[in-house]
C-alpha positions as CSV (number, residue, x, y, z in Angstrom):
1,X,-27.4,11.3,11.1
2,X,-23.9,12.7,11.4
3,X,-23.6,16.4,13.1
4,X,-19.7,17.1,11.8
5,X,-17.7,16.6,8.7
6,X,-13.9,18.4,8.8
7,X,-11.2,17.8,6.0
8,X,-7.8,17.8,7.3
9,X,-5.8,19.2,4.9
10,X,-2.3,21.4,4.5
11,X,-2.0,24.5,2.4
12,X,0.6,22.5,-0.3
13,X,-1.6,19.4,-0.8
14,X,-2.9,19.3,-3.7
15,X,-5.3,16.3,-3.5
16,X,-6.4,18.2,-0.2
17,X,-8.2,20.9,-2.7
18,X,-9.0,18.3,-5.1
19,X,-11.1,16.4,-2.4
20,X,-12.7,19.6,-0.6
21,X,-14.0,19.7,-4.0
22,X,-15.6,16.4,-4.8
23,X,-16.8,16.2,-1.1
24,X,-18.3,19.9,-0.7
25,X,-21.4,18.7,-2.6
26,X,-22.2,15.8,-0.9
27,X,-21.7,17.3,2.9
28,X,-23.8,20.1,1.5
29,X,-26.6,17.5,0.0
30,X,-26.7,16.2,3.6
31,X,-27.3,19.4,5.0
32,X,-24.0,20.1,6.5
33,X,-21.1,22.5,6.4
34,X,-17.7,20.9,5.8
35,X,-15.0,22.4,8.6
36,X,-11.5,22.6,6.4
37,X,-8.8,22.6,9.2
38,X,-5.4,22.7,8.1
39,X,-3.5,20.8,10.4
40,X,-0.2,22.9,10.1
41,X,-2.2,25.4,12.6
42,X,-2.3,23.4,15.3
43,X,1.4,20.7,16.8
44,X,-1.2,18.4,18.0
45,X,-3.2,17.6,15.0
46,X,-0.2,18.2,12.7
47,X,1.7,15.5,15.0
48,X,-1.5,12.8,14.4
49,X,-1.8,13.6,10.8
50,X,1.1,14.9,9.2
51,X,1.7,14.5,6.1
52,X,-1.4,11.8,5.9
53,X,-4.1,14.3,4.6
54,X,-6.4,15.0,3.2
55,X,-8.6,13.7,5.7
56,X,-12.1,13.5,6.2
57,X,-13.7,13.3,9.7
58,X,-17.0,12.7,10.2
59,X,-18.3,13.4,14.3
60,X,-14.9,13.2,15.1
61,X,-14.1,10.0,14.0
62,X,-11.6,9.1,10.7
63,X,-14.1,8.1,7.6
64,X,-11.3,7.9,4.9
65,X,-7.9,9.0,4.0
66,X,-6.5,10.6,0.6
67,X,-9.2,8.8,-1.3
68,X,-13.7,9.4,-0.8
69,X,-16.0,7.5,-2.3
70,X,-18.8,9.7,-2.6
71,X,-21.5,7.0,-2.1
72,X,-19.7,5.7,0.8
73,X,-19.7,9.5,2.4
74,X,-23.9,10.5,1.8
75,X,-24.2,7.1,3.1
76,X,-21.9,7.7,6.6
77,X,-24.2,11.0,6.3
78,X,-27.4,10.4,6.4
């Protein structure tokens, strides 16, 4: 079961808030808290991501990028 799921995101990304929306329910369904970071708040992460968010990480690996297939995520959850 995973232990972490962060969202990378940036504050003008739209599809950043569109998929902290789709994917709150299913991190929660798992019994998890989703971590939004937004990668403009730290040089390192905003080096390795860029403008490549939204971004979901699940125990600090990449699961998917701009685009979650909520089946795909409970699944990497449980």
């Amino acid at each position: 079961m995973a232990e972490t799921v962060e969202l990378m995101v940036r504050a003008a990304c739209g599809s950043c808030a569109r998929v902290e929306r789709q994917i709150v329910p299913v991190v929660e369904a798992a019994g998890l808290e989703l971590d939004v970071v937004d990668v403009d708040h730290d040089p390192a992460l905003a080096v390795e991501f860029g403008d490549r968010v939204p971004v979901v990480v699940v125990d600090g690996e990449e699961f998917a990028c701009w685009e979650v297939d909520d089946a795909e995520l409970a699944a990497a959850l449980a």
